[in-house]
C-alpha positions in Angstrom: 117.9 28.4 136.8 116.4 29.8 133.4 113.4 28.4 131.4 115.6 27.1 129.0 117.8 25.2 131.4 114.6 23.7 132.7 113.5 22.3 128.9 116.4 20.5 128.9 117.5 16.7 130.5 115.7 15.2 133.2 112.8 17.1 133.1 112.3 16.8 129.6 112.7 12.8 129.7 110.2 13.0 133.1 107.2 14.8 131.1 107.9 12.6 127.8 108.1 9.7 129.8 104.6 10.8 131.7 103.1 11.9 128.1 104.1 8.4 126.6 102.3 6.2 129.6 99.5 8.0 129.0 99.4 6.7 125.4 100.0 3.6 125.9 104.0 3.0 126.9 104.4 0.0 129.0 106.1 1.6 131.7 104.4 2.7 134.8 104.6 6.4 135.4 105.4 5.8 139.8 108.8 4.3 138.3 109.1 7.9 136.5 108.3 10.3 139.4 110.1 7.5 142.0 113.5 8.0 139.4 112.9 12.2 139.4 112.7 11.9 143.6 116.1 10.0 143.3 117.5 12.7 141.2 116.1 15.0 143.5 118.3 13.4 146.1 121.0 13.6 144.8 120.8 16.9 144.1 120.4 16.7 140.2 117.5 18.7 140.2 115.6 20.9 142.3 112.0 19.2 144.2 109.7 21.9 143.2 111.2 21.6 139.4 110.5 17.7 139.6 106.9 18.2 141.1 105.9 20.7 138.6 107.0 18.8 135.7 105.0 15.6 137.0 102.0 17.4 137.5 102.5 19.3 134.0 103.4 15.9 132.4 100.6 14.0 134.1 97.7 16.2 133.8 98.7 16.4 129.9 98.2 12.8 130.0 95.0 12.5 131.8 93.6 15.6 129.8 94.3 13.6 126.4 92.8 10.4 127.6 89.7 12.6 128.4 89.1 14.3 125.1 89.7 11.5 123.5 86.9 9.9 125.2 85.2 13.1 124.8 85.5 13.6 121.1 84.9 10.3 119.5 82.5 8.9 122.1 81.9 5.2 122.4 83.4 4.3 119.1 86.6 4.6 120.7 85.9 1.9 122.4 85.8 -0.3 119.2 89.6 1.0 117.9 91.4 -1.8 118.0 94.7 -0.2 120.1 91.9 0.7 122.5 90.1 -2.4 122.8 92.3 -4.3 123.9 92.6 -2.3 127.0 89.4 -0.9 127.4 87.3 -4.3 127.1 83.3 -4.0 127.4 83.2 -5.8 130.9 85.9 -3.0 132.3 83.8 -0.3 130.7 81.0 -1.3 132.3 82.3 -1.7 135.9 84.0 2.1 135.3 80.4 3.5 133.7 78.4 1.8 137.1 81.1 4.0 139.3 81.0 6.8 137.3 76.9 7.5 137.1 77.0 6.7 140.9 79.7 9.5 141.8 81.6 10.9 139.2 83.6 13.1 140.6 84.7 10.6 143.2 85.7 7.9 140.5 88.0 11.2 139.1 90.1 11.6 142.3 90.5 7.7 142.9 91.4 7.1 139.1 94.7 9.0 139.5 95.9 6.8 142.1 94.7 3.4 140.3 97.7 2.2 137.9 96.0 0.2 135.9 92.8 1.7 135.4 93.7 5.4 135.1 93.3 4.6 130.7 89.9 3.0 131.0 88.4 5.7 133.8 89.5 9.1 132.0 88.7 8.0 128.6 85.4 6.8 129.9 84.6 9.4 131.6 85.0 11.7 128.9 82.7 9.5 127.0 79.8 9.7 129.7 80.5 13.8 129.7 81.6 14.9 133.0 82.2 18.7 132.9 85.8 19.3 131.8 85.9 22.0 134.4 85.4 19.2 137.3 87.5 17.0 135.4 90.6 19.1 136.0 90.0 20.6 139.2 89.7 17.1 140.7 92.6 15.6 138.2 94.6 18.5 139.3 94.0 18.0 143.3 94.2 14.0 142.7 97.7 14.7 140.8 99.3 17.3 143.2 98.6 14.2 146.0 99.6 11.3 143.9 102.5 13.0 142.2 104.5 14.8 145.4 104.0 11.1 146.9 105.5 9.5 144.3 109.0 11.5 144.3 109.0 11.8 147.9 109.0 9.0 148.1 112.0 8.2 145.4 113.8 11.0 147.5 113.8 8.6 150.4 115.0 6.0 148.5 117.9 7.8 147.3 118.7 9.3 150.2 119.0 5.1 151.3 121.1 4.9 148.2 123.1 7.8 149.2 123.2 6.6 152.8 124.1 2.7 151.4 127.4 4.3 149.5 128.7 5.9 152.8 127.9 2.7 154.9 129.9 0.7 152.0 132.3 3.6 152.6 131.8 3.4 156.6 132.8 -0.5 156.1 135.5 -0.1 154.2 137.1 2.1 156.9 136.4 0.2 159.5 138.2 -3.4 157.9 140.9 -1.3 157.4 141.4 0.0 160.6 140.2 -3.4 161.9 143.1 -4.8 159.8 145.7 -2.2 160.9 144.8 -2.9 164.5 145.2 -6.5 164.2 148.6 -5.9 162.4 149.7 -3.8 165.2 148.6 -6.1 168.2 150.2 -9.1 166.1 153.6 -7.5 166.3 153.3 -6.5 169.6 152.8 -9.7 170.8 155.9 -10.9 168.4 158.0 -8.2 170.2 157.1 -9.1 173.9 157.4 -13.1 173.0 160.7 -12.2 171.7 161.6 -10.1 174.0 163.0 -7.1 171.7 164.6 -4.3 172.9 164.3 -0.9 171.0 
């Protein structure tokens, strides 16, 4: 497969879809990398393509949250598309974590749905090295991600294996039926008595 083949389709809508959660889309990014595993099981694209994408898409996302906290500092805090998300009482909970172990918070923020916004963009406010920051993202998001479409590689796999047991079924009531038929005019032909 080329690099341009790969810029194309799925994995384009699996890092814009990863980008946009970052920012703010109301769509949780597991449903993403759960949707790439499916397409992963049924062959659409390759695992390693889907992994690489979700770790490219994901770290772009947590890396943006970061700076942002980074470069404007607490006043981000006050922007109105922020606030509403990143109320005083959350930020203080994240900033008591954060001073105690930083780099732990890091690694346990990518695996935290609804707090991954308020934990990166804080703690690029309080200044954690950007160096740690990614190393940690990075392992946290290696974990997190593979998880994720493994685990949507299982379920289509039970998706694939729920089509051949609808298929299995169908077989089976038909041969059920054609039994049936058969021993129904058997016993016509010996109550009647009919000679071939």
């Amino acid at each position: 497969m080329d690099c341009f083949s790969l810029l194309k389709g799925e994995f384009v809508i699996e890092f814009g879809i990863l980008l946009a959660c970052a920012l703010g889309m109301p769509v949780p990014e597991e449903i993403t990398l759960l949707s790439a595993g499916i397409l992963v099981a049924a062959k659409q694209i390759e695992l390693h393509h889907a992994i690489v994408f979700g770790v490219v898409g994901v770290l772009l996302s947590d890396t943006i949250l970061y700076y942002m906290g980074r470069c404007f500092g607490r006043q981000i805090f006050q922007w109105r598309f922020i606030s509403s998300v990143l109320t005083e009482s959350r930020v203080k909970w994240v900033e008591t974590g954060i001073r105690g172990n930083g780099a732990l918070v890091c690694f346990v923020g990518r695996f935290l749905p609804g707090l991954r916004m308020i934990i990166f963009t804080t703690v690029g406010v309080l200044g954690i090295k950007p160096q740690m920051f990614l190393v940690i993202d990075t392992l946290a998001a290696v974990i997190d991600i593979s998880f994720w479409i493994f685990a949507g590689t299982l379920m289509g796999s039970f998706v694939e294996a729920s089509q051949y047991a609808a298929e299995i079924k169908k077989t089976i009531l038909l041969l059920g039926v054609a039994l049936l038929l058969l021993n129904v005019i058997r016993q016509y032909m010996i109550r009647h008595q009919v000679k071939v």
